[in-house]
N, C-alpha and C positions, 0 to 999 in steps of 0.2 A: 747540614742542610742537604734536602735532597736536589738532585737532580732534573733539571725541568725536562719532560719526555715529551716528543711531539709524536699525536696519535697519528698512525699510519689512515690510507685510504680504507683499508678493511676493516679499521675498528670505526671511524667516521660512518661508515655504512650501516654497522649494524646499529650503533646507537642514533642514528635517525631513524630506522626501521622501528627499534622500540620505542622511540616517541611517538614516534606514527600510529605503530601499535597501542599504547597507552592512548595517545588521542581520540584513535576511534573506539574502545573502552568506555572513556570517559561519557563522550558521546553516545554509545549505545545505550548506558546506563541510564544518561538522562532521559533519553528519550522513552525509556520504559516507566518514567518515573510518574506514580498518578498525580501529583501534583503538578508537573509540567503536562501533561494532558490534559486535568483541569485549565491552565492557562490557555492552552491552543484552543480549548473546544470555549474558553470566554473570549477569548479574541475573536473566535467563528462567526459567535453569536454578535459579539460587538460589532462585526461587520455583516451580518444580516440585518442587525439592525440600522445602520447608517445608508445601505441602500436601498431598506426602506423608504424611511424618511426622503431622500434625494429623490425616490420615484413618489412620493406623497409631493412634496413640493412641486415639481414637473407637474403633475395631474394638475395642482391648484395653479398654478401660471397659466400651465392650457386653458383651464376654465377659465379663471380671468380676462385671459385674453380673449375667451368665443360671447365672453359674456358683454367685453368691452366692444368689441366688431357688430353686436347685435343691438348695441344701445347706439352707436353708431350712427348702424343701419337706417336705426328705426326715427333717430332723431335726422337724418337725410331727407328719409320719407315726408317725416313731418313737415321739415321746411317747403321741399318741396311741392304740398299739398296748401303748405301757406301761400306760396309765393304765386302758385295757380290760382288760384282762390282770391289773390290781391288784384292776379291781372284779368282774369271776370270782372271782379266789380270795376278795375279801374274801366273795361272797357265799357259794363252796362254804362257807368256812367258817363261815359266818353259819348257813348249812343245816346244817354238821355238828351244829355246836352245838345248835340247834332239835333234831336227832336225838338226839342224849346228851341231851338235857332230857327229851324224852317219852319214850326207855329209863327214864331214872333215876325218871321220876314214877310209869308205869305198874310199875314197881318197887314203889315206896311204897305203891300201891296195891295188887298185888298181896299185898305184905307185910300189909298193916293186915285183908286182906280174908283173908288165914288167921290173923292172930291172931283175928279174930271168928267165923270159923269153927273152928276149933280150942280 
């Protein structure tokens, strides 16, 4: 049976050195690799395309929303243009009425003012 040997600090050193080495290898390698550049430049793309979409969406909420502020707006208007328009007539009417009341009284008057003359 052999001997168990414990590596010194200097050989501990070099062999993390060539891991390290071997690592950034591995690494260089892939990243020269056109398949993995294919990947990146579909990932690229995939993310061009999602913040498309994200600034699509936004556009359409905006619109939405300027679309929903101006129906809004316009149904405000309207009421508003009813509710003047209610309180006209209620007042022509309000005056007719005033008007038939002092016909009908200067009437009574009239009346009462030739029974005492008559």
């Amino acid at each position: 049976m052999k001997a168990f040997k414990d590596p010194t600090f200097s050989d501990r050193l070099v062999n993390s050195s060539a891991a390290k080495k071997a690592a950034l290898e591995r690494f260089r390698a892939k990243a020269e690799d056109p398949a993995v550049a294919a990947q990146r430049a579909a990932r690229v793309a995939l993310a061009a395309e999602r913040e498309l979409r994200i600034a699509e969406r936004a556009e359409a909420r905006r619109l939405e929303q300027e679309r929903l502020a101006a129906e809004t707006a316009a149904r405000e208007l309207a009421e508003r243009a009813e509710r003047e328009a209610r309180q006209i007539r209620e007042t022509d009417e309000l005056i007719a009425l005033e008007a038939q009341r002092k016909i009908e009284r200067d009437q009574r008057y009239a009346a009462r003012k030739a029974r005492k003359a008559g």
